[in-house]
RODO-2510 file (C-alpha; in nm, 4 decimals, decimal comma):
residues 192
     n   res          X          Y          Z
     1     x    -9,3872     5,9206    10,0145
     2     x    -9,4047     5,5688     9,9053
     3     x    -9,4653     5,6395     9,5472
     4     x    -9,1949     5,9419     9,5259
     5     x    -8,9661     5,6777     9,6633
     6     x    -9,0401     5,4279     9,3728
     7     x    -9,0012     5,6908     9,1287
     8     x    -8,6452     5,8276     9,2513
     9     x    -8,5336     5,4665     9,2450
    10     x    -8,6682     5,4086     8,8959
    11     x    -8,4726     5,7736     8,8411
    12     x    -8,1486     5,5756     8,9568
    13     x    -8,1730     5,3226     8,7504
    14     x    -8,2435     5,5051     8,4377
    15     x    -7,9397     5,7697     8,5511
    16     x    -7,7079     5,4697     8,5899
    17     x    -7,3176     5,6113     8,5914
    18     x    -7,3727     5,8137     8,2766
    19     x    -7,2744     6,1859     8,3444
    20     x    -7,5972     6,3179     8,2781
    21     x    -7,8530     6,4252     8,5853
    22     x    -8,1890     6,3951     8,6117
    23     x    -8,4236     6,6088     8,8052
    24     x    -8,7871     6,6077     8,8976
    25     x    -9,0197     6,9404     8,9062
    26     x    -9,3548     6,9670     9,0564
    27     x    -9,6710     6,9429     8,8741
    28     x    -9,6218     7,2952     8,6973
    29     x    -9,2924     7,1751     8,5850
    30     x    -9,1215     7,4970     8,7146
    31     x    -8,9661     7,3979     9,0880
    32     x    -8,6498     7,1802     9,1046
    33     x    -8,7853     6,9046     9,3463
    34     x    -8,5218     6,6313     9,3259
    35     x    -8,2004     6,5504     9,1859
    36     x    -8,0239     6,2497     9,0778
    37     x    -7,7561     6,1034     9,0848
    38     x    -7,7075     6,2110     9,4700
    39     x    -7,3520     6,2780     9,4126
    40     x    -7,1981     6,6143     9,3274
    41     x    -7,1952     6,5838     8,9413
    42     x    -7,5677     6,7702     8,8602
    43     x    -7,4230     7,0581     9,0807
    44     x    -7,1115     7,0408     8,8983
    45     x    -7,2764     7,0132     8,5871
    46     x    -7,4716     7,3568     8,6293
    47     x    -7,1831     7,5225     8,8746
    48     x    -7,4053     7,5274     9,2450
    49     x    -7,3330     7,3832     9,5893
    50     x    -7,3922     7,0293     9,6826
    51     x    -7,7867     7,0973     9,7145
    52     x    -7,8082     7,4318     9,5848
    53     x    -8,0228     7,3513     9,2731
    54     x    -8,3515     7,1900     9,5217
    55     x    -8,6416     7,4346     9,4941
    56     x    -8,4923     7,6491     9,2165
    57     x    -8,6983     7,7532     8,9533
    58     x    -8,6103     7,5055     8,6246
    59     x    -8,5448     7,8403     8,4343
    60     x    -8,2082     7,8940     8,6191
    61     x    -8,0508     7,5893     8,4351
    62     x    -8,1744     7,6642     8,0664
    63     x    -7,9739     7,8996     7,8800
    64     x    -8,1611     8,2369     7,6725
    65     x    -8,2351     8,0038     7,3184
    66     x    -8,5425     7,8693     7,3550
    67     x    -8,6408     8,2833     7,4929
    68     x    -9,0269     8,3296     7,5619
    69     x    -9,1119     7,9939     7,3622
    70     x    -9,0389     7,8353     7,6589
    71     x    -9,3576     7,8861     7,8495
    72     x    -9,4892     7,8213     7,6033
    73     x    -9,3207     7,4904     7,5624
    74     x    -9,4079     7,4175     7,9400
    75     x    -9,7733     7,4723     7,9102
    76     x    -9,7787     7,2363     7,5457
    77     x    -9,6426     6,9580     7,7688
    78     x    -9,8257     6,9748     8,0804
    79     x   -10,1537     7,0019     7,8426
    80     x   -10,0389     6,6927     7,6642
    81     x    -9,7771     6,5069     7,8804
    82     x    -9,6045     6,2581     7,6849
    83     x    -9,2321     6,1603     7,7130
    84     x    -9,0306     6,3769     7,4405
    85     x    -8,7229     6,5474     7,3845
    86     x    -8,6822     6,9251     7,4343
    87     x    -8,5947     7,1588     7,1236
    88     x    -8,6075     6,9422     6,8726
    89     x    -8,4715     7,1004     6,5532
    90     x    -8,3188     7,4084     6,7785
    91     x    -7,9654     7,3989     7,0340
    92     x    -8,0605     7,3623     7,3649
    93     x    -7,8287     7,5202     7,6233
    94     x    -7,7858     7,4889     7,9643
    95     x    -7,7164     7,7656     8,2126
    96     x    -7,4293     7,7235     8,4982
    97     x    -7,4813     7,9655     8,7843
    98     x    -7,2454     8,2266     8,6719
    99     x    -7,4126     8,2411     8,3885
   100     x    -7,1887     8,0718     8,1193
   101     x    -7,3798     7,8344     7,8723
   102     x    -7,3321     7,5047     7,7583
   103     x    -7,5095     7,2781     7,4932
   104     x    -7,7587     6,9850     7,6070
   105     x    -8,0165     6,7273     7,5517
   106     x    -8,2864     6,7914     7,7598
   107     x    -8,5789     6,5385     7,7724
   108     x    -8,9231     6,5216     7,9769
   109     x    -9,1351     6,2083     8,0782
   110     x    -9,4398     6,3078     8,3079
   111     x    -9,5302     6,0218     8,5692
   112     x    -9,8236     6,0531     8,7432
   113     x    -9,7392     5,9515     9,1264
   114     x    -9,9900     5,9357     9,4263
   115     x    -9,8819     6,2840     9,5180
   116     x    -9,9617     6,3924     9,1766
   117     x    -9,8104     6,4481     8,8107
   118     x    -9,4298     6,5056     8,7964
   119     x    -9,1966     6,5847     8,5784
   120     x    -8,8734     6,4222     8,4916
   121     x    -8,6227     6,5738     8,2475
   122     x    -8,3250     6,4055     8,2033
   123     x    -8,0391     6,6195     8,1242
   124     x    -7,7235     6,5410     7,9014
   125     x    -7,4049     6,7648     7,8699
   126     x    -7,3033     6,7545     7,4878
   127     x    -6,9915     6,9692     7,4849
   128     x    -6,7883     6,7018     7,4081
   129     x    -6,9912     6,5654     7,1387
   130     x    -7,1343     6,9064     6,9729
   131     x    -6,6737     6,9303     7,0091
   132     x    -6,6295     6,6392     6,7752
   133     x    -6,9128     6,6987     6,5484
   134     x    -6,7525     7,0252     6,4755
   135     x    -6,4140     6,8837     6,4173
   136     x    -6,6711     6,6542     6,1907
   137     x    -6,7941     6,9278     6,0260
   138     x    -6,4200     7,1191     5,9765
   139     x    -6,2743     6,7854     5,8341
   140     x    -6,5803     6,7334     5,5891
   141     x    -6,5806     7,1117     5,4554
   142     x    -6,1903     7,0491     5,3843
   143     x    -6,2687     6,6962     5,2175
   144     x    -6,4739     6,8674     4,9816
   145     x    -6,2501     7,1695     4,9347
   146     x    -6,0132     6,9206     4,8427
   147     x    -6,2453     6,7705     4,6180
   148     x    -6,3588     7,0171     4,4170
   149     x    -5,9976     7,1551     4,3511
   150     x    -5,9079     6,8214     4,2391
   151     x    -6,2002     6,8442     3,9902
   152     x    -6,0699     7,2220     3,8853
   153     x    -5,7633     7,0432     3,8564
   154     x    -5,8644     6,7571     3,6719
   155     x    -6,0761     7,0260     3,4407
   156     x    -5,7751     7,2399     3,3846
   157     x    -5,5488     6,9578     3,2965
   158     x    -5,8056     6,8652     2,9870
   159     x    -5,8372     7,2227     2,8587
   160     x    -5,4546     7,2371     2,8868
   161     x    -5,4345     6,8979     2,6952
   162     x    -5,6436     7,0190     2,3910
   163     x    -5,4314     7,4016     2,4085
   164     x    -5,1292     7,1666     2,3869
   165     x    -5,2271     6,9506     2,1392
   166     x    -5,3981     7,1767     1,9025
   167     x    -5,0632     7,3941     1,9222
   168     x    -4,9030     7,0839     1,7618
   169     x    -5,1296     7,0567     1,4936
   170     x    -5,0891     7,3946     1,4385
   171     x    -4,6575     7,4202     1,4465
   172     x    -4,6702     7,0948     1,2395
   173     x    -4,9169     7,2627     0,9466
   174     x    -4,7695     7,6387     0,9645
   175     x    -4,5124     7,7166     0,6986
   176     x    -4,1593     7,7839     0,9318
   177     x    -4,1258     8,1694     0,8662
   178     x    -4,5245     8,1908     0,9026
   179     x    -4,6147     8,5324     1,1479
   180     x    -4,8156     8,3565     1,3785
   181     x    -4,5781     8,0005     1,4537
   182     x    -4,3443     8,1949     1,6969
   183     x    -4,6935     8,2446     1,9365
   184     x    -4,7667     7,8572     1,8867
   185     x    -4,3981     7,7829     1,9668
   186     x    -4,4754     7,9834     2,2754
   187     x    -4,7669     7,7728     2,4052
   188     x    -4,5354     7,4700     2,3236
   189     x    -4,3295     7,5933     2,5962
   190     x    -4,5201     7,7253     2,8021
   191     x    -4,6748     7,3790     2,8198
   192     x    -4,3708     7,1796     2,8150
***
């Protein structure tokens, strides 16, 4: 129809090259109705042929996290349909057809057509970026690491300082054939 038309072109624009897809469900917001872009990347994206994905229920591309939360999920946003993002707070993962899962940003705008309310989720492969924000992660945990053993060392150098001096103090006051100056003149060396 007309207005379906309208809507897929808006859906183009908003896609733009980005690799992310886009699909539309029916007015449950379980049926794969439409894909963009119309190019092979969504299939890629989830692992299905050219096509494959149209009429599938949306359940075959989201991965086990979200469990039996999300029907619940579904019906919370067709009550109240306004645009959000999905799982917010939780991973999101997306489900190729062999099963394999990979992280994504999933989100929904309804938009109510002539044929009726639809549902558009736009849907963004992270990989790469939850990839660097680990290597993120890694090289902040190691920053501090180094940190703190800098202030151990730091610590352990003043301690040492006061040992060392007060082991002067003491060599220079004790009497030369005193009992305990041969343990002093061992912390001398020790920290020498």
């Amino acid at each position: 129809t007309k207005a379906l038309k309208t809507v897929l072109k808006t859906l183009k624009e908003m896609a733009g090259e980005r690799e992310r897809c886009m699909y539309c469900g029916d007015s449950h917001g379980t049926d794969i109705e439409h894909f963009w872009p119309k190019t092979p990347y969504p299939e890629r994206m989830f692992g299905y042929e050219v096509g494959g994905l149209v009429g599938q229920p949306v359940e075959c591309l989201v991965g086990a996290g979200l469990g039996p939360d999300r029907e619940d999920g579904r019906r919370t946003f067709l009550d109240e349909p306004v645009p959000r993002e999905m799982g917010l707070g939780n991973d999101l993962m997306g489900r190729r057809q062999d099963g394999t899962e990979f992280p994504v940003d999933v989100s929904l705008t309804p938009i109510e057509t002539s044929d009726g309310p639809q549902v558009f989720a736009t849907v963004v492969d992270i990989t790469a970026r939850k990839r660097v924000e680990s290597r993120l992660l890694h090289a902040r945990k190691l920053e501090s690491i180094g940190r703190l053993a800098a202030g151990i060392a730091h610590d352990f150098t003043n301690i040492l300082t006061s040992v060392l001096g007060n082991s002067r103090l003491l060599l220079g006051d004790l009497p030369r054939r005193h009992p305990s100056r041969r343990q002093a003149e061992a912390i001398e060396r020790a920290g020498g």
